[in-house]
N, C-alpha and C positions, 0 to 999 in steps of 0.2 A: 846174597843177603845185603850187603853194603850199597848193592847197586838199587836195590831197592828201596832202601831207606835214602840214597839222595834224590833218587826220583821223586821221593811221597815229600821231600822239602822244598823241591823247585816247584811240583804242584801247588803247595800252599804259597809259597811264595808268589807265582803267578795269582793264584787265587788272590790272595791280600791286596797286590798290584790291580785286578779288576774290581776289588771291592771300593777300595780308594778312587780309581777312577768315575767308578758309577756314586761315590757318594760327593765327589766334586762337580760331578754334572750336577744331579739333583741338587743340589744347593745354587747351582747357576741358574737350574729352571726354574726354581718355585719364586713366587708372588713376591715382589718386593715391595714393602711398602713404602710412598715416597713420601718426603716431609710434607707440612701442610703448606701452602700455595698461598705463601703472602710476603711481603712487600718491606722491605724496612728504609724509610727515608728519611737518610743522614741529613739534609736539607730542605729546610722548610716551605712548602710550597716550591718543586724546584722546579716543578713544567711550565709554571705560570713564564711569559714572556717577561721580562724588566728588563729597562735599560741599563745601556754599561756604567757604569762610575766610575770617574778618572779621579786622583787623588794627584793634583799637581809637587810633583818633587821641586820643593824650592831650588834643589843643586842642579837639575836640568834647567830652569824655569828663568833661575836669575840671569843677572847679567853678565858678556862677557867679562873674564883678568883682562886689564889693560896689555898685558905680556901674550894673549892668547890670540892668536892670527888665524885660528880656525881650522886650521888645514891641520893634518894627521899625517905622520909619517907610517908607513906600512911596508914592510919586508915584501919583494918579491919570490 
């Protein structure tokens, strides 16, 4: 009798385990709907070609320090 009744529990058990299985497909299968198909542009007109803009840095731009020999030291 005992062997019985663990029988009829791994049945459902397995049973539950195929049910889940078949309802995790089924939800893979069916129709997804997808979002509607449009465009958000963060920048206005940004395909349009324009040219670059340099915005001159006075501290590059100026003149050298009279103390400044140009050259860079740099670690090997």
């Amino acid at each position: 009798m005992l062997a019985l009744y663990r029988t009829a529990r791994e049945a459902v058990s397995i049973y539950q385990d195929l049910r889940q299985l078949y309802d995790m497909a089924a939800a893979l299968c069916q129709k997804r709907e997808h979002p509607p198909g449009y465009e958000v542009e963060l920048i206005e007109d940004f395909r349009a070609c324009r040219a670059c803009t340099y915005d001159p840095d006075p501290l590059l731009e100026g003149e050298a320090e009279p103390w400044d020999s140009g050259w860079s030291i740099v670690g090997a």
